[in-house]
Structure formats: structure tokens, C-alpha cells
C-alpha angles and dihedrals in degrees: 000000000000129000121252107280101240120199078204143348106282100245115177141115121240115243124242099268087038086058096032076052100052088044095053090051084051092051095054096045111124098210166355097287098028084054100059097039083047094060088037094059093031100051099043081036088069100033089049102049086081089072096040094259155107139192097265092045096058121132112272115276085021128127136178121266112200099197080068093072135049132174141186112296092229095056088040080053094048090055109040077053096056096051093050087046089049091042085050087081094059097029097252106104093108084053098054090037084072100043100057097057088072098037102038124084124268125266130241128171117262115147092185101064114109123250115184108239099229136154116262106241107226100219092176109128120260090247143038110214113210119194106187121175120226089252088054096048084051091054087052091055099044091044084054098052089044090060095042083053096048080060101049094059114035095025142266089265089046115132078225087048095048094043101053086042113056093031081059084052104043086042087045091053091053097062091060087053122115101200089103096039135288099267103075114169122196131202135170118268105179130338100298102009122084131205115223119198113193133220085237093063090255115132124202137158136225111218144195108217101190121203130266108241110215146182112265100178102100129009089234093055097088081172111149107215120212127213094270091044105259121147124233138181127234098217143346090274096042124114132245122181133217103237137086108295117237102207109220089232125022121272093234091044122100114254111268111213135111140245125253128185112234126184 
């Protein structure tokens, strides 16, 4: 199969009721794969049209190249806007948002060219549904009382308070977000990480990453010290000095570190 032979890269803007007219199409797509074939077509419909084609009327072999059309970053940005405004009804607005960098066309700068002022429609569903099961609830809690005790002990101002803190709530108010679908269920993944399974099929996990406790005395002991004080070595090659350890945090003290989300 061979790519459309061009004369010269298509470079134009849309006009007003060309763009009102690919984002109603947008708008009534029905989903997720309906929605992405629908900006597709509608998008290279109305580029092509200059030539006298569509997509369904190219010459035989031929297929679209869309570094061979380019068209004004506003109205690119209006689009690709629209889509992840339409996708937020089924969770997969952060999947098509990656897929249209590489199928739809190129940018250029034009500040003239028109973009309808119209209200974003917000599609999300009326309700997130949580399913948590009673080992995750339990994770929560206990994610809640670590960091509670963080802040007992060094103090609320603490960098190790601040830290926990704001990474649980971040990670918290991920979980009440709808960009991945409004049926999110949560279960434990370790005694303070959680596993979240999305309604869009998208897995991540919300994990604890504790603290190393080392050795401060010296800056050539590179010694690692567990909870019961004993001294351990990072690696085979790693130092460790003949002297008495300082731990970087106290034995009886509760584990500084923060939470990340991984995927």
C-alpha cells in the first residue's frame, strides 16, 4: 500500500462552520471507536474536499499521510478537546489523546483562524461508582494513621510530614477521578499500597515507597540499618565503616517516605 501522492503538503485552516461541523460530528459519536473513526473521516473529509476526495473515495492501494497536512494549532487544540470531552462518557479520553498526536494532521501558527466560542459539553457520567474491598478500606485507614503518625513525631510542619501527606492525598484524589471511567475498583496491594482497576480497563497502583534508613556517621559508610539495628550492606561493593552507625531516622520512629501512582 502506498501513501496519497501529494503536488504539495495540504496547509489551511477550516473555516468556522467546517470546524462548528467536525465537532458536531464529535459530539454525536456513540463511542469509543465510533469516536475516533468519526474525527479521522471528518477531519481528512474536509481537508480532502479540496482535491475532490474522501477517505473512502481514495485511488486504489492508497492510504492517508498525515505529515502531508497540517493545519492551524488552535483549531488542532479545539479538536483534540472535543474528543477528550466526547471519550469522557466511556473513561478513554487519556487513550485517544495519544493516539491523535500521530493520526491527526500537523500544526502550524495561524491566530486568525476562526474557532467557534462554544461551551464544552461535560459527557462524564452522573456517578462514580467505588468498589473497595474490605482489605483495601483497611489500607486507607492505616495509610491515614502513618501519616498522622509521621506528623506526631517530627512535627506537622516537618519536610517527612508534608511529604507523606500531600503524595496520600494526591494519590486519594486520584482515585475519585473519571479520566479512566466511572467504575474504579480498589483493592490492597501491600500494607500501605493499593491496586486500582478502572472501569476503562487501565490498572495502576498506588504505592508507599518507605524510606531507607542509613548510616550518617561518616560520608564513606554507605551501611543500610533495619528496624532491629542491624547493619546491611547495599551491594557487594558497598561500605560499610567500623564505627557506631547513626540511622538517618530513629529505630522506634515511623518510616518517613511518600506515595506515587505507577502503571
Amino acid at each position: 500500500m502506498t501513501l496519497l501522492a501529494m503536488p504539495a503538503p495540504v496547509h489551511r485552516a477550516f473555516t468556522a462552520a467546517e470546524l462548528t461541523a467536525i465537532i458536531d460530528r464529535i459530539d454525536a459519536a456513540s463511542s469509543t471507536g465510533d469516536l475516533l473513526a468519526t474525527v479521522i473521516g471528518a477531519v481528512y473529509d474536509t481537508m480532502l474536499a479540496d482535491l475532490g476526495l474522501t477517505t473512502g473515495t481514495l485511488p486504489n492501494g492508497q492510504q492517508l499521510d498525515p505529515r502531508q497536512f497540517q493545519i492551524p494549532s488552535s483549531q488542532w487544540q479545539a479538536i483534540t478537546g472535543a474528543v477528550t470531552d466526547r471519550a469522557a462518557a466511556w473513561g478513554t479520553g487519556p487513550e485517544l489523546a495519544m493516539e491523535l498526536i500521530t493520526m491527526l494532521p500537523g500544526t502550524y501558527d495561524d491566530p486568525t483562524a476562526p474557532v467557534p466560542d462554544r461551551p464544552r459539553t461535560d459527557w462524564r457520567p452522573d456517578q462514580l461508582h467505588l468498589h473497595i474491598t474490605r482489605d483495601a478500606v483497611d489500607v486507607i485507614a492505616a495509610g491515614t494513621a502513618h501519616i498522622q503518625a509521621i506528623g506526631a513525631y517530627y512535627g506537622l510542619a516537618s519536610e517527612q510530614h508534608l511529604r507523606a501527606s500531600t503524595s496520600w492525598l494526591a494519590g486519594l484524589s486520584r482515585l475519585l477521578s473519571m479520566g479512566f471511567g466511572a467504575d474504579t475498583r480498589i483493592r490492597r496491594d501491600g500494607d500501605l499500597s493499593l491496586l486500582v482497576h478502572t472501569g476503562s480497563g487501565f490498572t495502576y497502583a498506588l504505592i508507599f515507597h518507605g524510606a531507607t534508613r542509613r548510616c550518617t556517621a561518616g560520608d564513606d559508610c554507605t551501611a543500610t540499618i533495619a528496624d532491629d539495628g542491624t547493619t546491611h550492606a547495599l551491594s557487594s561493593t558497598s561500605l560499610i565503616a567500623d564505627h557506631d552507625h547513626q540511622p538517618s531516622f530513629p529505630l522506634d520512629a515511623p518510616r518517613p517516605g511518600s506515595w506515587s501512582l505507577h502503571s
